[in-house]
N, CA and C of each residue as an Amber inpcrd file, in Angstrom:
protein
   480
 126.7250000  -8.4360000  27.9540000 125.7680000  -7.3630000  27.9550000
 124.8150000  -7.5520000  26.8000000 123.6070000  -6.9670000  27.1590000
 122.4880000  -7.0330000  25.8500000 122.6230000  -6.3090000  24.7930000
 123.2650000  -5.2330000  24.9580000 123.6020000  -4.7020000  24.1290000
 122.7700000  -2.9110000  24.7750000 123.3950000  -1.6350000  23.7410000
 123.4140000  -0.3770000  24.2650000 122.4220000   0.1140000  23.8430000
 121.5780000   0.2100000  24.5860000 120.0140000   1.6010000  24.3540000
 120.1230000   2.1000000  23.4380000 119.3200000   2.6440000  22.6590000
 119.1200000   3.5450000  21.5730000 120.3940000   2.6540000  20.5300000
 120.3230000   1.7770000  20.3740000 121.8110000   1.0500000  19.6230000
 121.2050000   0.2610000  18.2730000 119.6470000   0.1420000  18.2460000
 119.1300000  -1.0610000  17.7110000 119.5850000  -2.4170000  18.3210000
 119.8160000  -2.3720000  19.4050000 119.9710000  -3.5210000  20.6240000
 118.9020000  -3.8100000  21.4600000 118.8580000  -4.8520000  21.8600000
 117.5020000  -5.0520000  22.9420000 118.3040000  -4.0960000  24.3510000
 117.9520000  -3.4220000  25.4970000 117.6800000  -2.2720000  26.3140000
 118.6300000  -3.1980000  27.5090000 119.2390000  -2.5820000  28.4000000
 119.8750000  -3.7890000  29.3650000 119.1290000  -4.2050000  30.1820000
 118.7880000  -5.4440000  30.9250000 118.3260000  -5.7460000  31.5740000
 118.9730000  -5.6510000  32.7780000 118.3440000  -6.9360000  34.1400000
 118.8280000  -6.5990000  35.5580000 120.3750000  -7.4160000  35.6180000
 120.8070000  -8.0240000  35.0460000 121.9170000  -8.7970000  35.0800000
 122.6860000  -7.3390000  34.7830000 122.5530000  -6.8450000  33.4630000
 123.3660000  -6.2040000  33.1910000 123.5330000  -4.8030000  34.0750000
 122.5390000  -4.4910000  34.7940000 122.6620000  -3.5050000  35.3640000
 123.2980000  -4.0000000  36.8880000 122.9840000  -5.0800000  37.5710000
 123.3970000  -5.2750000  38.3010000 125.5690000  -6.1200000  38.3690000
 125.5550000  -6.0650000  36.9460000 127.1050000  -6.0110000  36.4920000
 127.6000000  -4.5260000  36.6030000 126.7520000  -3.5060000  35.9440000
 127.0770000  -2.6850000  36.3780000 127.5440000  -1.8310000  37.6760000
 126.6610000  -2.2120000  38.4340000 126.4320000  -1.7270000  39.9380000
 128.0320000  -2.1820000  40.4750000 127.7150000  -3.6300000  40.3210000
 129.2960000  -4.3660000  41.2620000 130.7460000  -3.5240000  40.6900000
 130.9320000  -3.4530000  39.0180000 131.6460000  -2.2370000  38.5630000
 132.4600000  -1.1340000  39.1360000 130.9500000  -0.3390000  39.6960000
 130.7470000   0.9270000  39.8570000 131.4220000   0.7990000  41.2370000
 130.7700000  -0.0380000  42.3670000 131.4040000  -0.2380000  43.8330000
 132.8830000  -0.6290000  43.8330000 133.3370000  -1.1810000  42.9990000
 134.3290000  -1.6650000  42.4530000 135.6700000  -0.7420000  42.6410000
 135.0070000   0.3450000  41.6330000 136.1910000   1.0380000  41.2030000
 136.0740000   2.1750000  42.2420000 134.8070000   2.7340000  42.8120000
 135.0900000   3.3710000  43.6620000 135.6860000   2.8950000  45.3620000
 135.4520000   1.8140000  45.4010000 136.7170000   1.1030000  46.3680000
 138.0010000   1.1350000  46.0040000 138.5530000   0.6000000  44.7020000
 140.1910000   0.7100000  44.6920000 140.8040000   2.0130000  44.4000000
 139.9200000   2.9500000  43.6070000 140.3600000   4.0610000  42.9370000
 139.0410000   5.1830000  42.8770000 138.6680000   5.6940000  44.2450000
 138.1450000   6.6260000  44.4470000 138.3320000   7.9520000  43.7300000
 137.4750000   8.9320000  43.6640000 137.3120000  10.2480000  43.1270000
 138.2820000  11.0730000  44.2910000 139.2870000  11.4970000  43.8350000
 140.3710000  12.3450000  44.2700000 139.7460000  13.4370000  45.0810000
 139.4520000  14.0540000  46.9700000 138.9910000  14.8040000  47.1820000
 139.3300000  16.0840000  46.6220000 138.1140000  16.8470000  46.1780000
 138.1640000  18.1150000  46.4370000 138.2940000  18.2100000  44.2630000
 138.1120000  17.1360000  43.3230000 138.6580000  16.9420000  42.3280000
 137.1660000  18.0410000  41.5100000 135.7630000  17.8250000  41.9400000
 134.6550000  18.6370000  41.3510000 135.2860000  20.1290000  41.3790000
 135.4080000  20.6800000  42.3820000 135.7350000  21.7840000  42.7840000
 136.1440000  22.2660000  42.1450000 137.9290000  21.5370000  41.9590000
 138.7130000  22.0610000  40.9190000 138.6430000  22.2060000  39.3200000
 138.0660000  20.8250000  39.1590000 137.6460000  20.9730000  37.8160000
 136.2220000  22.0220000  37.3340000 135.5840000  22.4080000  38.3030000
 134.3410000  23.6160000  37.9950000 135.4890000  25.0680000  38.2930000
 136.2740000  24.6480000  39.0160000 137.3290000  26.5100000  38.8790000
 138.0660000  26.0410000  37.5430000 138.8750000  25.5440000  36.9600000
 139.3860000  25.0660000  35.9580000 138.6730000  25.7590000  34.6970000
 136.8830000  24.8840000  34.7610000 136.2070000  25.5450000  33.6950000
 135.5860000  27.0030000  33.4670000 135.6760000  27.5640000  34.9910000
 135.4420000  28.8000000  35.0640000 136.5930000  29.9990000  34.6960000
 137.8640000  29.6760000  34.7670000 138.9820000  30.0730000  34.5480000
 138.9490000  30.4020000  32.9200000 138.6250000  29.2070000  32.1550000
 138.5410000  29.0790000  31.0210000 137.7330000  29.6370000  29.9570000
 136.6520000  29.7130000  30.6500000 135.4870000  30.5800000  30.3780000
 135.8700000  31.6820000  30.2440000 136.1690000  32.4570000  31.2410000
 136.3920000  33.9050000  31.6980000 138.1060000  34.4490000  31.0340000
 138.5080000  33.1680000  30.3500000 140.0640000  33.6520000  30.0430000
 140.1890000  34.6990000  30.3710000 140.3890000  34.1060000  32.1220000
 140.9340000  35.0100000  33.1590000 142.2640000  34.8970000  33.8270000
 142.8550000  35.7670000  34.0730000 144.2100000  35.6130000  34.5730000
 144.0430000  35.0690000  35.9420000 144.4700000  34.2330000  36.4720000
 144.8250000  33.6410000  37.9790000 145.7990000  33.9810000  39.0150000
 145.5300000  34.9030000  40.3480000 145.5740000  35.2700000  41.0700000
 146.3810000  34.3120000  42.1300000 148.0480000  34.6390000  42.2310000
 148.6310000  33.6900000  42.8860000 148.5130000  33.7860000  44.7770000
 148.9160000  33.6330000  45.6750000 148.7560000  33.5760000  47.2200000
 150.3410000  33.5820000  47.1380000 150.2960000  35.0550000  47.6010000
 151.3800000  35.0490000  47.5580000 151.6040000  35.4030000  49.4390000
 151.0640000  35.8510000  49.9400000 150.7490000  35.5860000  51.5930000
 149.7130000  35.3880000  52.1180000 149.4770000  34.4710000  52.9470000
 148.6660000  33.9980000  54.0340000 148.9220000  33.8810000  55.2300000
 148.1560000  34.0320000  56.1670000 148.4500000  34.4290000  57.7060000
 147.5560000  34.3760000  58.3600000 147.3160000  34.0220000  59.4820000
 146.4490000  33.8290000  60.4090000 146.8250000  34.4900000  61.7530000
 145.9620000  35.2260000  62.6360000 146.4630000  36.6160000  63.6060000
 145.0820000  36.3960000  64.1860000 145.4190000  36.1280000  66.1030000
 144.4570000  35.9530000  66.7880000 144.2730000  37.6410000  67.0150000
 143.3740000  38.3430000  67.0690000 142.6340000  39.6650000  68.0230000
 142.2670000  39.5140000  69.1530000 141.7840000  40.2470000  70.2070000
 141.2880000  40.4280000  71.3030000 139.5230000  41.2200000  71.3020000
 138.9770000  40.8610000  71.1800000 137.9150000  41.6160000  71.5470000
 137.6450000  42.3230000  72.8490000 136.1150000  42.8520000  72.7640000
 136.0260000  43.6390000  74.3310000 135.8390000  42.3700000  75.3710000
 135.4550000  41.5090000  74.7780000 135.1570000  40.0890000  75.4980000
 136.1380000  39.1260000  76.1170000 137.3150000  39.8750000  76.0560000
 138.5600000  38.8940000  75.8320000 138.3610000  37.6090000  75.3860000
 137.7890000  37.1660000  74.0910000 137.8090000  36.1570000  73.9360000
 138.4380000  36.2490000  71.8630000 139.3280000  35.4320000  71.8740000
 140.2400000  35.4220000  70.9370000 139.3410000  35.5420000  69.5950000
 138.8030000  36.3790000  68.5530000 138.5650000  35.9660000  67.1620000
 139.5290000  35.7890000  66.4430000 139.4130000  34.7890000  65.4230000
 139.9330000  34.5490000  64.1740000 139.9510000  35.1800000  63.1190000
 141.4790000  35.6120000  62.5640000 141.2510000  36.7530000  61.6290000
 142.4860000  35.8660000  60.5430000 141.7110000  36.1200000  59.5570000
 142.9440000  35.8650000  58.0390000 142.8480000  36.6680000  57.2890000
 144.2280000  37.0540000  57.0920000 144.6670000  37.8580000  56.2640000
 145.4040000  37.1330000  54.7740000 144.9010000  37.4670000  53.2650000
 146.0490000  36.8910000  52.2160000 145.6760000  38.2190000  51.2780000
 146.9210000  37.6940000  50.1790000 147.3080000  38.2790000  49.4100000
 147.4810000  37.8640000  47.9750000 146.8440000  37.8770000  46.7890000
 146.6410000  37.1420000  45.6670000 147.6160000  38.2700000  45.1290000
 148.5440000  37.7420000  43.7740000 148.7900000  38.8400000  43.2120000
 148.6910000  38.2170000  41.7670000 148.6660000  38.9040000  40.4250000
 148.9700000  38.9540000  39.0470000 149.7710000  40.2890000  38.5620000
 150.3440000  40.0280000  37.1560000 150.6940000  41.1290000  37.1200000
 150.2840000  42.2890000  36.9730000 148.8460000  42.1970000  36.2780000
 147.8340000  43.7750000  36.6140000 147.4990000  43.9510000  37.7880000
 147.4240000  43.6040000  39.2820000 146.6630000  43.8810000  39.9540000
 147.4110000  42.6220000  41.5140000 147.0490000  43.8610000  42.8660000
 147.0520000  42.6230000  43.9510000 146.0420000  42.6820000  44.4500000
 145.8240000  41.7950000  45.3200000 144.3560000  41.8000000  45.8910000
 144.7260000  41.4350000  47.6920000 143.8790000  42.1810000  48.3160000
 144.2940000  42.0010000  50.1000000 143.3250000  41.6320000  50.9230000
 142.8880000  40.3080000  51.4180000 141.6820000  40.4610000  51.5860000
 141.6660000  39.9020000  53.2180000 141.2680000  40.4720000  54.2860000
 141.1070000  40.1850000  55.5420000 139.6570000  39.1940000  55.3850000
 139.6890000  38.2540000  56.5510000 138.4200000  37.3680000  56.6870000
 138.3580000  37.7360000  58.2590000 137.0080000  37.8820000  58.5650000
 137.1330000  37.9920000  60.1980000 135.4670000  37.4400000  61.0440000
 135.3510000  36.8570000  61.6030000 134.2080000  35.8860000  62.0990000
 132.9330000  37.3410000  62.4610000 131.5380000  37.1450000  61.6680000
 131.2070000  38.2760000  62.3890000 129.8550000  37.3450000  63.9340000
 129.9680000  36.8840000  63.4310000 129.2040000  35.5160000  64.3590000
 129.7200000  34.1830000  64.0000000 129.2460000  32.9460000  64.8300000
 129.8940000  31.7150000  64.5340000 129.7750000  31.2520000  62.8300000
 128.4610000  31.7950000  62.2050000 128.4530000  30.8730000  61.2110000
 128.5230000  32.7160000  59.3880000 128.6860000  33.4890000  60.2190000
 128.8670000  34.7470000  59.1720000 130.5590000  35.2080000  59.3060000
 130.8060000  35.6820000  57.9160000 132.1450000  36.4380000  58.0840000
 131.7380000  37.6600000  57.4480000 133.0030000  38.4440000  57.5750000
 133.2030000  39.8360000  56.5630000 134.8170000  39.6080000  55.9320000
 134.2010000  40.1820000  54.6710000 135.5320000  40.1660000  54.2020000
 135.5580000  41.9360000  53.7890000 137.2030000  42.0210000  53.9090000
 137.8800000  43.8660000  54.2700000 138.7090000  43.7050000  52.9640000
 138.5510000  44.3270000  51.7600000 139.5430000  43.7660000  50.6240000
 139.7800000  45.2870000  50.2300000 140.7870000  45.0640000  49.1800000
 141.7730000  46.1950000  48.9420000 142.4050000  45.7950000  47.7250000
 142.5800000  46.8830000  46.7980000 142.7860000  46.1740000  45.1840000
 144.1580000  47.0410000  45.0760000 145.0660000  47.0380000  43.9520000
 145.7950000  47.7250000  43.4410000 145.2310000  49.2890000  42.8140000
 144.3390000  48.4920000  42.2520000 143.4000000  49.5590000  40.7250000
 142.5730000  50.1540000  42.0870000 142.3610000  51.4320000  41.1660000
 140.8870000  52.2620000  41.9220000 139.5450000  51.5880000  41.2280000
 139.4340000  51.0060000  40.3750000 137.8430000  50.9170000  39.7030000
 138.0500000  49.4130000  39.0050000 136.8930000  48.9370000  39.9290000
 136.9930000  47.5330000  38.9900000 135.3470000  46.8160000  40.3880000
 134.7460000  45.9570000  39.8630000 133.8240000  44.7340000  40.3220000
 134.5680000  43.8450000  40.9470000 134.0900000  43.2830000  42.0230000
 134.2560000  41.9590000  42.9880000 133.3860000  41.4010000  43.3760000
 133.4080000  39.8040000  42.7530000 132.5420000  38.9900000  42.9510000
 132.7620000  37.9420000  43.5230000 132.0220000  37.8750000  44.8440000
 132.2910000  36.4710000  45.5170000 131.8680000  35.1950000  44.8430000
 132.0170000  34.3560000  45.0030000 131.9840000  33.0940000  44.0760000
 131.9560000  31.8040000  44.6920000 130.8900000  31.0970000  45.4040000
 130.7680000  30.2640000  45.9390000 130.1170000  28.6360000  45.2940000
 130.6170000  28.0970000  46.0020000 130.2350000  26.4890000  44.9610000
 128.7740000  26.2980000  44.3190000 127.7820000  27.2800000  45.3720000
 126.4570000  27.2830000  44.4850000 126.3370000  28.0970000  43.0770000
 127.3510000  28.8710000  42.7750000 127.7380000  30.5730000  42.5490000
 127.8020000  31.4570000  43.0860000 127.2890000  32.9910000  42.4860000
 127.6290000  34.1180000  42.9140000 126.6120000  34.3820000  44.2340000
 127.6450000  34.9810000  44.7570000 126.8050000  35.2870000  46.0960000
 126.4630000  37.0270000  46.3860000 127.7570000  37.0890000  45.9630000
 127.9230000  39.0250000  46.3880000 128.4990000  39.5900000  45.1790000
 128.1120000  41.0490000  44.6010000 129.1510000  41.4800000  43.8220000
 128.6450000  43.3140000  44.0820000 130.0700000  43.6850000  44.1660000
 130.4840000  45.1920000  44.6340000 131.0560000  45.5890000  43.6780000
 131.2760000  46.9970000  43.7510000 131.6020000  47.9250000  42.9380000
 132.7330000  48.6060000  43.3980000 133.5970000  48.6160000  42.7810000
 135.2450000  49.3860000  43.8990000 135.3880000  50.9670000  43.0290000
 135.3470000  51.6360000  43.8460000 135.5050000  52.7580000  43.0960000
 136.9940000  53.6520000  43.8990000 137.4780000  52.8360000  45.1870000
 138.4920000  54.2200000  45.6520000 139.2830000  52.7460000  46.0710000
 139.8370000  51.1230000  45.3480000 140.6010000  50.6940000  45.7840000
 139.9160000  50.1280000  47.1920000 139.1020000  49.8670000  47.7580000
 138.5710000  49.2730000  48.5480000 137.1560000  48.7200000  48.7340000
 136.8000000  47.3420000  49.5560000 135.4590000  46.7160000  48.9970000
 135.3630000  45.7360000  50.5900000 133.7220000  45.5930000  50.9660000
 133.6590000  45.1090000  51.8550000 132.4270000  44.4210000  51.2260000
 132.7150000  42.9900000  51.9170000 131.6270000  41.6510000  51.8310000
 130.9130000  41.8940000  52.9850000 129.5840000  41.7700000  54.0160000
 129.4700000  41.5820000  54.6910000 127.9930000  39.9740000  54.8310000
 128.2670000  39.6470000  56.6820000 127.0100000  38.4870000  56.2520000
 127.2490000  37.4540000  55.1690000 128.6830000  37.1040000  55.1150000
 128.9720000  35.8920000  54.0820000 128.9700000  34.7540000  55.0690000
 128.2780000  33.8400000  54.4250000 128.2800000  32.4630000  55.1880000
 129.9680000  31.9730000  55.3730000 130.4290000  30.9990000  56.6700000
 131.2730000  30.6160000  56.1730000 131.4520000  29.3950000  55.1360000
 132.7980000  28.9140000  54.9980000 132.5870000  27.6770000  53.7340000
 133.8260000  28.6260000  52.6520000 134.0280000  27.5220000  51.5490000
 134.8750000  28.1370000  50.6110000 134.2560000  29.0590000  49.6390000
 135.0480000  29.7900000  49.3230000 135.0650000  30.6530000  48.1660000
 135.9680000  31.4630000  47.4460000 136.0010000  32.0910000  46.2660000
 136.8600000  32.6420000  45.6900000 136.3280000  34.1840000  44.8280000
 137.5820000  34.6210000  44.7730000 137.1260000  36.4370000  44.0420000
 137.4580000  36.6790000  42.9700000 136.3230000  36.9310000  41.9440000
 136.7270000  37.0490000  40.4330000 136.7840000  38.8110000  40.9190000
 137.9300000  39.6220000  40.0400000 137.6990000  41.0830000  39.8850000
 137.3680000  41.2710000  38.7000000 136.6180000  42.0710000  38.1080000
 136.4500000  42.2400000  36.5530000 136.9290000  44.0820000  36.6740000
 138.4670000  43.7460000  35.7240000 138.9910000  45.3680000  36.2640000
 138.1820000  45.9500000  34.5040000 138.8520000  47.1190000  34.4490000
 137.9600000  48.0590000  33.5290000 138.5250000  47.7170000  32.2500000
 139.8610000  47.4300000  31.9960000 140.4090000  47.5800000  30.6700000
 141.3070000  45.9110000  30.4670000 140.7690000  45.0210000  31.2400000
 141.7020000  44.0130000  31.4360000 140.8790000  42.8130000  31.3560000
 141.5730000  41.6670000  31.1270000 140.6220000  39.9550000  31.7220000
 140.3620000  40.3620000  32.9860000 139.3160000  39.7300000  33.7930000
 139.0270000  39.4950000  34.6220000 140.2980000  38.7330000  35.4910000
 140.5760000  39.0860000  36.9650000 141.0000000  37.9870000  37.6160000
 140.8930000  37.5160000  38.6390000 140.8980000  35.9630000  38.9390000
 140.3170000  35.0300000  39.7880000 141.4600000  34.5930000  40.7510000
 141.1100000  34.4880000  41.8660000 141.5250000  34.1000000  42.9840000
 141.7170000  32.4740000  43.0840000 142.4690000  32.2560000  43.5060000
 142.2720000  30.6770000  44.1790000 141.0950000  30.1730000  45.0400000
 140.7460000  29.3790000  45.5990000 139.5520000  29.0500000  46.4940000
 140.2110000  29.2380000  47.8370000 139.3830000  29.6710000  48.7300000
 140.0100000  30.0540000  50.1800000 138.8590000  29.8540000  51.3420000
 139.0830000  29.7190000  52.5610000 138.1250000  29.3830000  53.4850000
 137.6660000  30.4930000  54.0490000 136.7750000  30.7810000  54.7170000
 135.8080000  31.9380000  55.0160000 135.8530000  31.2060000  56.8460000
């Protein structure tokens, strides 16, 4: 190599960049980026940030309905819990590419914020223990609560 930019080195040239390149194809052939590894590591740093308590799954379930259409929707139901607080949150198709989410807290008073890989998408106000998303794209996401006297707490990532 020519040596490192800003180094008092001469700048790399095409050899060296094209050493680089072969490298780069290299390692992402034998030892690829672990799916799904961004994700986790941006909830990781958000967790950290927010030294927020984390919200375990403690049930999940999936339950076909009937409509007037007889035609089957998809409904999920889970259940995050910590020890301040559970969280209940139904997912249910409101068209092919929108959901609603039907959630339900322990606490009477606390914020819910949907939290999607771009960021925030939605955030509500719970005042009687209950909170509705509506018109959420599907795709993943997760629910920070910010209760009144407590850390905030975050959900796992879940599918819509």
């Amino acid at each position: 190599m020519s040596g490192a930019p800003g180094a008092g080195g001469p700048a790399l040239d095409a050899a060296d960049l094209s050493l680089l390149e072969e490298l780069r194809e290299t390692v992402d052939r034998v030892d690829p980026c672990p799916a799904g590894l961004a994700e986790r590591v941006k909830f990781a740093l958000t967790v950290q940030s927010l030294h927020a308590q984390v919200a375990e799954l403690t049930r999940g379930e999936g339950a076909l309905t009937r409509g007037a259409d007889d035609e089957p929707d998809r409904m999920a139901t889970m259940t995050f819990s910590t020890d301040s607080v559970s969280i209940m949150v139904t997912v249910t198709e409101e068209d092919p590419d929108l959901t609603r989410i039907d959630g339900w807290l322990t606490c009477q008073r606390a914020e819910v914020e949907l939290v999607r890989p771009g960021g925030t998408e939605q955030r509500v106000s719970v005042s009687d223990g209950r909170f509705v998303l509506t018109g959420v794209p599907a795709g993943s996401a997760r629910l920070v609560v910010h209760l009144e006297d407590a850390r905030p707490v975050v959900t796992p990532t879940f599918s819509l």
